[in-house]
KEDO-183850 format. One record per atom (N, C-alpha, C): residue in one letter; x, y, z. Coordinates in steps of 0.02 Angstrom, whole numbers, padded with zeros to 5 digits, always signed. Atoms other than C-alpha are relative to their C-alpha. Layout:
N
AXYZ/...
END
This chain:
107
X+00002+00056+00045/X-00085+00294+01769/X-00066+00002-00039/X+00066-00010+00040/X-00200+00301+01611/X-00059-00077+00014/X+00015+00056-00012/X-00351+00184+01632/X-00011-00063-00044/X+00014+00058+00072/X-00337+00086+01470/X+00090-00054+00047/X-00045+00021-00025/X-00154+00038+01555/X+00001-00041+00076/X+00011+00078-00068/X-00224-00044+01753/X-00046-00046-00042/X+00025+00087+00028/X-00347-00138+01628/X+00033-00051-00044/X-00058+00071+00028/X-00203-00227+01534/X+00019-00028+00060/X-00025+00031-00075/X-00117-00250+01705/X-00028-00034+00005/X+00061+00044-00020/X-00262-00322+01764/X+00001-00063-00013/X+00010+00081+00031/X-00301-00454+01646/X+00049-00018-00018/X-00057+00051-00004/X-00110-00497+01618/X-00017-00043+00077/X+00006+00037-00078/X-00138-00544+01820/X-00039-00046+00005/X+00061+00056-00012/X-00295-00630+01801/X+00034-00067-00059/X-00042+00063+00056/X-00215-00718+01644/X+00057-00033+00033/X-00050+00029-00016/X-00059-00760+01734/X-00044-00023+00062/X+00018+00029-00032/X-00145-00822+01872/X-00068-00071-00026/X+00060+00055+00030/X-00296-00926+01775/X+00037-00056-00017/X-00042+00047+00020/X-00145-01005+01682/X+00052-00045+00035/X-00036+00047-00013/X-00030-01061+01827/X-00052-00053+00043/X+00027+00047-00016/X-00184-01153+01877/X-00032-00040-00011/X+00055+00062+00069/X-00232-01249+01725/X+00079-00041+00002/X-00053+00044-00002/X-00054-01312+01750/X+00024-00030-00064/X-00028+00023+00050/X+00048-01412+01624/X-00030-00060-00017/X+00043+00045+00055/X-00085-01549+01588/X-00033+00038-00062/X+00038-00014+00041/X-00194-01432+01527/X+00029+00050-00095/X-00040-00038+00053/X-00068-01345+01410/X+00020-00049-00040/X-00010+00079+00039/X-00012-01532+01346/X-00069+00001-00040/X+00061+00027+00040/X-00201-01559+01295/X-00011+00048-00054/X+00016-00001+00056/X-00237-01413+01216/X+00063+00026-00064/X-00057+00004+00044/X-00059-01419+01124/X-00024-00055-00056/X+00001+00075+00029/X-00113-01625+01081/X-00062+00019-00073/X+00076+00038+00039/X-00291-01558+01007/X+00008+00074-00046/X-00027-00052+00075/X-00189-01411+00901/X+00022-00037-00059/X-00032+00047+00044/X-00089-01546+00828/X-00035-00024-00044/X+00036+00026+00019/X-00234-01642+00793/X-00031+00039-00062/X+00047-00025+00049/X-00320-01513+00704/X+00051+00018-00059/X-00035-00015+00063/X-00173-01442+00603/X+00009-00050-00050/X-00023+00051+00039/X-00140-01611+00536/X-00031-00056-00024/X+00061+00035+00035/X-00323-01665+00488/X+00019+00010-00070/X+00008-00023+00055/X-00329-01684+00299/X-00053+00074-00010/X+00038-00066-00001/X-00465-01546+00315/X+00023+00066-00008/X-00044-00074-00002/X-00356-01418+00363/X+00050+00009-00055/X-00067-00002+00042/X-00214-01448+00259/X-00032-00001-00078/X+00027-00033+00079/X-00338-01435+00112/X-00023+00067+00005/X+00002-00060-00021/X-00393-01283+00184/X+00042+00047-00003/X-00067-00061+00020/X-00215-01210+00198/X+00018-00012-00077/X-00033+00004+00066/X-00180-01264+00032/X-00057+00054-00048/X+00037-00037+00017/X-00332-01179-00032/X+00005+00078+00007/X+00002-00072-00023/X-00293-01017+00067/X+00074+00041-00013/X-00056-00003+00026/X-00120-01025-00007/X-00004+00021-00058/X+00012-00015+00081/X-00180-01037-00179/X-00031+00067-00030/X+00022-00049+00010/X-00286-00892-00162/X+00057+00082+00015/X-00059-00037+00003/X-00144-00774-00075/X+00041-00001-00060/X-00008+00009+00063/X-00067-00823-00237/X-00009+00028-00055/X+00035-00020+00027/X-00165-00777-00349/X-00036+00066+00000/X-00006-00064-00031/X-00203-00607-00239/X+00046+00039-00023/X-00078-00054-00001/X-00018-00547-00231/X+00009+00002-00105/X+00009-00014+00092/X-00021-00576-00449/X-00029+00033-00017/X+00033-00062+00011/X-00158-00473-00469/X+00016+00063+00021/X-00055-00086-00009/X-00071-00339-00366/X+00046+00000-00041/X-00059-00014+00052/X+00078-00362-00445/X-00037+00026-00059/X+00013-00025+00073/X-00005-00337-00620/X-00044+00072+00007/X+00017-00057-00025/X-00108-00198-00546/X+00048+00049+00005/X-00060-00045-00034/X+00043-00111-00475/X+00049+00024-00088/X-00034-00007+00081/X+00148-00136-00655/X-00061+00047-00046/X+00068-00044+00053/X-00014-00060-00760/X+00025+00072+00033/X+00005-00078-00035/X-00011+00107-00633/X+00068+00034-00020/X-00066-00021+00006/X+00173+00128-00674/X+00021+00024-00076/X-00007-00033+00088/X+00248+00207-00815/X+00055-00032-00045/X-00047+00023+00061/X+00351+00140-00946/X+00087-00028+00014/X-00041-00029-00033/X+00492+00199-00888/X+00030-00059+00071/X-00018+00046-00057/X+00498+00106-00709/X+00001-00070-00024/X+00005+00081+00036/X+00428-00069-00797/X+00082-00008-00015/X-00039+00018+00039/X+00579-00062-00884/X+00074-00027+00027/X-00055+00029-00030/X+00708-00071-00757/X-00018-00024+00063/X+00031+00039-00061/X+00615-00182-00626/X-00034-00064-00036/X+00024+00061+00026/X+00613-00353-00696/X-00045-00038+00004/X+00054+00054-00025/X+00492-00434-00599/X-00056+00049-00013/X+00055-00053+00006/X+00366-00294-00651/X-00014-00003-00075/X+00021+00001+00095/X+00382-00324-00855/X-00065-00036+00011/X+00056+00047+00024/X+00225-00404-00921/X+00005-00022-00057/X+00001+00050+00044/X+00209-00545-01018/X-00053+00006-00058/X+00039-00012+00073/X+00073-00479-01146/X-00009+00068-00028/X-00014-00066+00037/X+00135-00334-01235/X+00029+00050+00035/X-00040-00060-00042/X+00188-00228-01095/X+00074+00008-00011/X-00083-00033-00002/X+00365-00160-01058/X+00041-00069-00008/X-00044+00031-00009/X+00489-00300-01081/X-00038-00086-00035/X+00040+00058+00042/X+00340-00419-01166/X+00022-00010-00069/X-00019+00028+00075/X+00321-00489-01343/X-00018+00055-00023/X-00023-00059+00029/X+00289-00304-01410/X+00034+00026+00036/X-00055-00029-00006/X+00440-00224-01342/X+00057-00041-00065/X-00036+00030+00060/X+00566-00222-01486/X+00049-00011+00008/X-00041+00035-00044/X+00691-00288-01378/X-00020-00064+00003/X+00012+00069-00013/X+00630-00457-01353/X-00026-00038-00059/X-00029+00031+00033/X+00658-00602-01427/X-00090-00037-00063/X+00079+00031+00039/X+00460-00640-01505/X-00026+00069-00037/X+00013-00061+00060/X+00462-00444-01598/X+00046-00018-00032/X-00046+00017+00059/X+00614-00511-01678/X-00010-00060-00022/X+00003+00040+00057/X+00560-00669-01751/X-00070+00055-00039/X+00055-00006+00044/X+00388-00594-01811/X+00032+00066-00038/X-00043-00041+00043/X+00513-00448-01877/X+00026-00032-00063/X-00026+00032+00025/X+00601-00577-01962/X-00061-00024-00065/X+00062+00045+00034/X+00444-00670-02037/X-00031+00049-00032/X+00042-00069+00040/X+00381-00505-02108/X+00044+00025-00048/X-00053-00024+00032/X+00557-00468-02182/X-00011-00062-00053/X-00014+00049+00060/X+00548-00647-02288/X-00068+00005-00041/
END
């Protein structure tokens, strides 16, 4: 038996034994003082904050990811067009804002 494998054993044993003798008060309390904390305004501005930023993360990949790509892919992966000039944007001569200023150049 490798020895990285009796020291998990181990401390599952010591863990299962520490825990059946904190018993089911102590698992109530610190359940009561999870609650507590998840459902401070504090936190919940906190997750909202750490939300907004994931957010704002995964967009920048995304537009990252669309840039590295070629023309080609943009074009048939919708959620990958870009909205300022790229593949499927207002210069592509497909969409609907190269054909008015087409239009407006024609009168």
């Amino acid at each position: 038996m490798k020895p990285y494998r009796i020291s998990f054993i181990t401390g599952l044993a010591v863990g299962f034994v520490l825990g059946a003798r904190a018993g089911r008060e102590r698992y109530e309390q610190l359940k009561r003082a999870t609650r507590r904390v998840t459902d401070s305004p504090a936190a919940q501005q906190a997750a909202g904050a750490v939300q907004a930023q994931a957010a704002n993360l995964a967009k920048a990949t995304r537009q990252k990811v669309a840039d590295g790509l070629p023309d080609k892919v943009t074009n048939y992966v919708p959620g990958l067009r870009q909205p300022n000039g790229g593949p499927g944007g207002p210069g592509d001569p497909g969409s609907a804002a190269a054909s008015d200023d087409s239009l407006a150049a024609r009168e």
